[in-house]
C-alpha positions in Angstrom: 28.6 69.3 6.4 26.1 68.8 4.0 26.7 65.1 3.9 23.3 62.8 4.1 22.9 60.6 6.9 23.6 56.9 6.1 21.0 55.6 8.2 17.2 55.7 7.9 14.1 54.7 9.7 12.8 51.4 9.9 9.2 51.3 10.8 8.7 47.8 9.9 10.8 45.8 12.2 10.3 47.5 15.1 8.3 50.6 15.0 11.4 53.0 16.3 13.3 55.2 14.7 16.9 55.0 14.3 16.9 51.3 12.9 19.2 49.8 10.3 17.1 49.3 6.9 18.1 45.9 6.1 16.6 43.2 4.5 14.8 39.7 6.9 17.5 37.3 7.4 17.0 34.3 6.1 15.0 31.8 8.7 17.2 29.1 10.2 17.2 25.9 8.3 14.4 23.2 9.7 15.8 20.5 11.2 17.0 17.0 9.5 14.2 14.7 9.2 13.7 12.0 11.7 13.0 8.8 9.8 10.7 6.1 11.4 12.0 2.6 12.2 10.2 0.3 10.7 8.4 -2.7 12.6 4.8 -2.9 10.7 5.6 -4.3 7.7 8.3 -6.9 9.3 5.6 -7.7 11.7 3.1 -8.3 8.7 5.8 -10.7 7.0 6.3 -12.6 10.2 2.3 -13.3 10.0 2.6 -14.0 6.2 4.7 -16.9 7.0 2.8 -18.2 10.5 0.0 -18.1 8.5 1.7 -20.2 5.4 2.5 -22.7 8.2 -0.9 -23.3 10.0 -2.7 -23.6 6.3 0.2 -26.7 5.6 -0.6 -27.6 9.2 -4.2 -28.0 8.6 -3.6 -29.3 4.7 -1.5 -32.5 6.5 -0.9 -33.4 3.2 0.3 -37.5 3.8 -3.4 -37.9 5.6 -4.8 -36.9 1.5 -6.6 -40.2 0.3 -6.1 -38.6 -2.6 -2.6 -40.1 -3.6 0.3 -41.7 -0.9 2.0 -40.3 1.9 5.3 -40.4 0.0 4.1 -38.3 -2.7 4.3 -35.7 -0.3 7.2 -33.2 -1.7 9.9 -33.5 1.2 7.8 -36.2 3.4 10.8 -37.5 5.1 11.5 -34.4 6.2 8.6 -32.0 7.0 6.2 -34.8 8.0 2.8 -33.4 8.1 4.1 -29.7 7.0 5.2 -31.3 3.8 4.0 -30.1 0.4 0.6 -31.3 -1.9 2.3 -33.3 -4.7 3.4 -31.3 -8.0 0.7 -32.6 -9.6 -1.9 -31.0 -7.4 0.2 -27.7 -6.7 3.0 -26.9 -8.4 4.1 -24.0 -6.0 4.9 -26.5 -3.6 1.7 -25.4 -1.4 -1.5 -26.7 -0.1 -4.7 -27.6 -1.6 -7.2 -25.4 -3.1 -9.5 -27.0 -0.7 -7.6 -26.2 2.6 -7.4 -22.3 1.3 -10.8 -22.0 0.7 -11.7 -23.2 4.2 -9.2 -20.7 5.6 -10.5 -17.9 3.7 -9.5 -17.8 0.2 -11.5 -15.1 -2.0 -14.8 -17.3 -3.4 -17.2 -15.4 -5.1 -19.9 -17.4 -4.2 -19.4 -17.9 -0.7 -18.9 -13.6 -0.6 -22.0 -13.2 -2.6 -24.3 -15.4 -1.7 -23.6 -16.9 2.4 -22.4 -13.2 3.0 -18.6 -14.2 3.7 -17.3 -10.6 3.0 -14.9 -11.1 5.7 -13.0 -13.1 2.9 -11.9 -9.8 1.4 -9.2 -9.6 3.8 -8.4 -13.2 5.2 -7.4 -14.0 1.2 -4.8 -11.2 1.6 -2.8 -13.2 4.5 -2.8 -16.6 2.8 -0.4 -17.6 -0.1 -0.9 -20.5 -2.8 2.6 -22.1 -2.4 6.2 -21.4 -1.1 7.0 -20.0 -4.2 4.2 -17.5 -4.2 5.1 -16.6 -0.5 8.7 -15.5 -1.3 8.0 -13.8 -4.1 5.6 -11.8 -1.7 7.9 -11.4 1.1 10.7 -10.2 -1.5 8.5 -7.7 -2.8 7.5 -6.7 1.1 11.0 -6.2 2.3 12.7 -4.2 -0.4 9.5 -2.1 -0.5 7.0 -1.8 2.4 10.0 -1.3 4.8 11.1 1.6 2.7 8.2 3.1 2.8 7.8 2.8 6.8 11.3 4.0 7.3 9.9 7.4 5.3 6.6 7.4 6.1 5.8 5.8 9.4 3.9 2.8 10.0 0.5 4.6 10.4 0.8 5.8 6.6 1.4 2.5 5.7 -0.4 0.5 7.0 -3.5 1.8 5.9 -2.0 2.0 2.8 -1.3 -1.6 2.9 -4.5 -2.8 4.2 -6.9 -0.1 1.7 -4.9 -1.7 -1.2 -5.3 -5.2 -0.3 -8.7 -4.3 0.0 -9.3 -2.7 -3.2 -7.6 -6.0 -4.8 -10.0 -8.0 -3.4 -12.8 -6.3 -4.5 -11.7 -6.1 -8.2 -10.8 -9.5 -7.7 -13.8 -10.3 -6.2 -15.9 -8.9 -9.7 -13.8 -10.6 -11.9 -12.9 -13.8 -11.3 -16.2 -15.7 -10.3 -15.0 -19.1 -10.8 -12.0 -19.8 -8.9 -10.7 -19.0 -5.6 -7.7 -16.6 -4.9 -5.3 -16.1 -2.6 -2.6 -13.4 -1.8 -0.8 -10.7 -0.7 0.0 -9.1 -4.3 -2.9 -6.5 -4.4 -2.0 -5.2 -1.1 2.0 -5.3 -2.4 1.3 -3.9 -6.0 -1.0 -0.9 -3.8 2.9 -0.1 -2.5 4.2 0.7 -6.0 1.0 2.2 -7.1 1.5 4.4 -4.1 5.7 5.3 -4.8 4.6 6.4 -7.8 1.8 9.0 -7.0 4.5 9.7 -4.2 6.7 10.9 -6.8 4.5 12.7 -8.8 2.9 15.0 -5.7 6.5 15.8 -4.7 7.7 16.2 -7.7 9.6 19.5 -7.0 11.9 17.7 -4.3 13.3 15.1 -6.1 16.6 16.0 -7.7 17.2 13.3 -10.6 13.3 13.0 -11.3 13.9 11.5 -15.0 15.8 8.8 -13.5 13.5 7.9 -10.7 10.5 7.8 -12.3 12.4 5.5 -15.0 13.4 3.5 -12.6 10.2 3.3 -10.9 8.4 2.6 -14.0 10.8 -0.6 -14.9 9.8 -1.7 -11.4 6.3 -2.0 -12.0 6.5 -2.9 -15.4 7.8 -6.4 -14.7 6.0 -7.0 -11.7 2.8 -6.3 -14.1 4.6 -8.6 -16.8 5.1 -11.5 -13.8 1.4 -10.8 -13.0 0.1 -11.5 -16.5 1.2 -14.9 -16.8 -1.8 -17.7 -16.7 -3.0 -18.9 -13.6 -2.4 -15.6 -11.6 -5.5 -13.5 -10.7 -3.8 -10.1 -12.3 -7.1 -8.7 -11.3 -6.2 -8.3 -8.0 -3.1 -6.6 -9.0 -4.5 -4.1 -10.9 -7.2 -3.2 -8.6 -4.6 -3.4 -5.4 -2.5 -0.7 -7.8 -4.7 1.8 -8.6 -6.0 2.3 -4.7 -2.6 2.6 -3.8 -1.7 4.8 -6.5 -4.7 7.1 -5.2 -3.7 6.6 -2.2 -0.3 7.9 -2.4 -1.4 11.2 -3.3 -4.0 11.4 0.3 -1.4 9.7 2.7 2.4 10.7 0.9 1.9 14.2 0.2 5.7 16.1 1.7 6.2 19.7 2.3 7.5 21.5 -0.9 11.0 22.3 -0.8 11.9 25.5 1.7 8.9 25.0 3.7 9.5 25.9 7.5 7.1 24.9 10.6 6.5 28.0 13.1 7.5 26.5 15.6 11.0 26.4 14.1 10.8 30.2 12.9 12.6 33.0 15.6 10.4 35.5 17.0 9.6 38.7 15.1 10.2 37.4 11.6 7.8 38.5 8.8 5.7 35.6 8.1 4.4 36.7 5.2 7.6 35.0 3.3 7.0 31.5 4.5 6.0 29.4 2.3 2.5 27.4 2.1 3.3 23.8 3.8 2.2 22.3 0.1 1.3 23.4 -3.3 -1.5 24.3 -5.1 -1.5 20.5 -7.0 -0.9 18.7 -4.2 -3.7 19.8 -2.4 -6.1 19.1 -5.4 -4.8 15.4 -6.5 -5.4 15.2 -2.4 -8.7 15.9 -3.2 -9.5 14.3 -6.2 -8.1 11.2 -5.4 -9.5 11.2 -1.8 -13.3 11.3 -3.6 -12.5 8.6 -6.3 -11.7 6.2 -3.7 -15.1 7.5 -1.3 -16.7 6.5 -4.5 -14.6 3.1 -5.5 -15.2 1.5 -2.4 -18.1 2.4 -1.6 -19.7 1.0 -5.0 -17.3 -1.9 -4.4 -19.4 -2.3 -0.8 -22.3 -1.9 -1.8 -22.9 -3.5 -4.9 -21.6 -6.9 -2.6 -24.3 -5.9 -0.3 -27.0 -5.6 -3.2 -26.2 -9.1 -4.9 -26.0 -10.7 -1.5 -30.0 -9.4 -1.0 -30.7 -10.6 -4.5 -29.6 -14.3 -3.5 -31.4 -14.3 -0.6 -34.5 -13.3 -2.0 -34.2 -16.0 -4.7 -33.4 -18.5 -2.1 -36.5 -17.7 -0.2 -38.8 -17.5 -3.2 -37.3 -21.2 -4.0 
């Protein structure tokens, strides 16, 4: 007698009375991620070399009247596949002639015959052997990475965008030569691990170390990139849209987030988290309208100058 009852109403749960007052259990943890198996980006290398092929195919360098047959790096054994002498390419590719008629980036065929198509084809043709390995390396260890995570929808816009927006920079730059390359589209990949780490900062457990790391990574690849004879420009420009693009096609949950679907009836949802943060959604943003405006100046400035030649070809 006298004692106080040990139990009191819960209106909250489920409205009766007579209920247990205890706290929400926790939600069920969501389920393990499902990574993505990755056939884009080995799909893209298998092109990067057919297409290496068919420009030494057409190049048929022992037909050159340019020097001999036997000049040829590895004539007896390639035949018409076989190498432009090191004195006409040292990266043990074709001539700059044969690329440009397969669509290397030329300034003045873009700007003035209208050839903007050449703002991708450039991105699936490489200068030498050398040149192509060091691409496919940098494809492998990285692109498939990022499609195992990611899916191959993420990435390959990513892939394409940044080879895009290196070809465009490369495009305002370099006016008098012709370029050729995957590297914009490649260095668009780190730009884009990067911004990956940054919006989903909270997740990552040794942060210091992986952005170090990360950092190293693109530091020499921008070192390799500066050295003469390699259109940097493209690099750069291929970086930066994939670094802005990163934060519009990488963006994860924050850490604790739950779907609904995985959430048991009756629970109050009021304690869910938000799918992402507050920063996340506004480098989404920010970065989404910088590229709007990038490419679309890009566009249209091509657009512009190719108007301007025409009308000074018809008033001539």
């Amino acid at each position: 007698m006298g004692r106080k009852s040990s139990y009191v109403p819960d209106l909250e749960t489920s409205g009766r009375m007579g209920q247990w007052l205890e706290p929400y259990p926790p939600p069920p943890p969501p389920p393990p991620p499902q990574g993505w198996v990755p056939w884009l980006m080995p799909l893209v290398a298998l092109v990067l070399v057919f297409a290496f092929a068919f420009a030494m195919f057409v190049n048929d360098c022992p037909s050159s009247k340019d020097h001999e047959a036997t000049d040829c790096v590895f004539y007896s054994s390639l035949g018409r596949f076989s190498f432009e002498p090191f004195f006409v390419n040292p990266l043990l590719g074709p001539t700059a002639e044969t690329l440009d008629k397969l669509g290397a980036l030329d300034y003045k065929k873009i700007v003035m015959d209208g050839e903007r198509w050449r703002l991708v084809s450039c991105m699936w043709l490489h200068a030498g052997i050398v040149h192509l390995l060091a691409n496919l390396f940098s494809l492998i260890f990285t692109g498939i990475r990022l499609e195992e995570e990611f899916g191959f929808v993420k990435i390959g816009l990513l892939y394409f965008l940044s080879g895009l927006g290196g070809s465009l920079m490369s495009c305002f730059s370099n006016k008098l030569s012709i370029s050729v390359g995957a590297s914009g589209a490649l260095f668009g990949l780190l730009g884009a691990m990067l911004s990956e780490l940054i919006t989903n900062w909270t997740i990552y457990s040794n942060k210091c170390t992986a952005l170090f790391t990360l950092l190293l990574v693109i530091g020499i690849n921008m070192a390799v990139g500066a050295v003469p004879h390699v259109d940097s420009s493209a690099h750069i420009g291929g970086f930066v849209s994939g670094f802005l693009l990163g934060f519009v096609l990488l963006m994860r949950p924050q850490h604790g987030y739950i779907s609904r679907k995985h959430i048991p009836p009756g629970y109050n949802m009021e304690l869910i988290r938000p799918k992402f943060k507050i920063y996340q959604l506004l480098l989404c943003l920010m970065s989404l309208a910088l590229l709007i405006i990038g490419f679309g100046y890009g566009l249209i400035k091509l657009k512009l100058l190719h108007m301007d030649q025409q009308q000074i070809w018809l008033l001539n």
